[in-house]
C-alpha positions in Angstrom: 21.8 -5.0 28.1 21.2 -7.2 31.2 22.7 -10.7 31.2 21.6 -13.6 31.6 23.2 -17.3 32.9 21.8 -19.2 30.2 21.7 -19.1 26.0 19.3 -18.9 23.5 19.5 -22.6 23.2 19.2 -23.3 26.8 16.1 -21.2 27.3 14.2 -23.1 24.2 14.9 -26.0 25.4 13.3 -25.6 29.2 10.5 -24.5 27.1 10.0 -27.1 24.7 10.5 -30.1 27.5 8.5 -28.4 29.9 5.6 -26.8 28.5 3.7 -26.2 25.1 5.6 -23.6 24.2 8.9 -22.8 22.0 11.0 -19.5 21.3 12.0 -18.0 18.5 14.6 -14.9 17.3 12.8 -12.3 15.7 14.2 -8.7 14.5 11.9 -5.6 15.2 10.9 -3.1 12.7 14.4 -1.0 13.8 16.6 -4.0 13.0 17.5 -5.2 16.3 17.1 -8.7 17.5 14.4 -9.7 20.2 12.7 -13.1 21.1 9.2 -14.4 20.6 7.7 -17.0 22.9 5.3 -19.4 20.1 2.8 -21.6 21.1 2.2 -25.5 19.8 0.9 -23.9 16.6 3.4 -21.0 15.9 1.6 -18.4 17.3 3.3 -15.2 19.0 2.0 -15.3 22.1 2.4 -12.0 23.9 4.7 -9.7 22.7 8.4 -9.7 21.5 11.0 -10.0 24.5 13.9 -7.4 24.3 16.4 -9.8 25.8 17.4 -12.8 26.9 17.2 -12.1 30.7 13.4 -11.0 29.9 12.6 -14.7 28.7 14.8 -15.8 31.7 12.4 -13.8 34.0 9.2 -14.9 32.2 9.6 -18.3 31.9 10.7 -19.3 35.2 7.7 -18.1 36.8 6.2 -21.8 35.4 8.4 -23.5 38.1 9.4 -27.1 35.6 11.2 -24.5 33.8 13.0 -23.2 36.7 13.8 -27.0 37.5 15.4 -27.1 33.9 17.4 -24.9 33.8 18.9 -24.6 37.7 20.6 -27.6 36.5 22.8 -25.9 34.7 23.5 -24.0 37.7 24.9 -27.3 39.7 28.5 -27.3 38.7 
């Protein structure tokens, strides 16, 4: 599993303060956990994440995301 500098909580955050969007823990069909990125009305939108470093990678394409969260980085 690949790791990631920020938590679950962390993630949702730069997601609800920076865009439409909000995220979710989900468990697959095998039992393990994954992630789903919802929109404004609880939709899935794409399919579930694996990991957290995933969402990482995904969201912080949309650069007010990367904003958000490189503050934690400052210390």
């Amino acid at each position: 599993m690949r790791s990631t500098l920020y938590t679950f909580q962390q993630l949702n955050d730069a997601l609800t303060n920076c865009t439409a969007f909000y995220l979710t823990r989900e468990t697959t069909e095998d039992g393990d956990q994954a992630y789903a990125l919802r929109d404004g009305c609880g939709d899935q939108d794409g399919d579930l994440f694996e990991d957290l470093y995933d969402v990482q990678s995904y969201i912080t394409e949309d650069q007010d995301c990367f904003d958000y969260l490189y503050r934690f980085n400052a210390a």
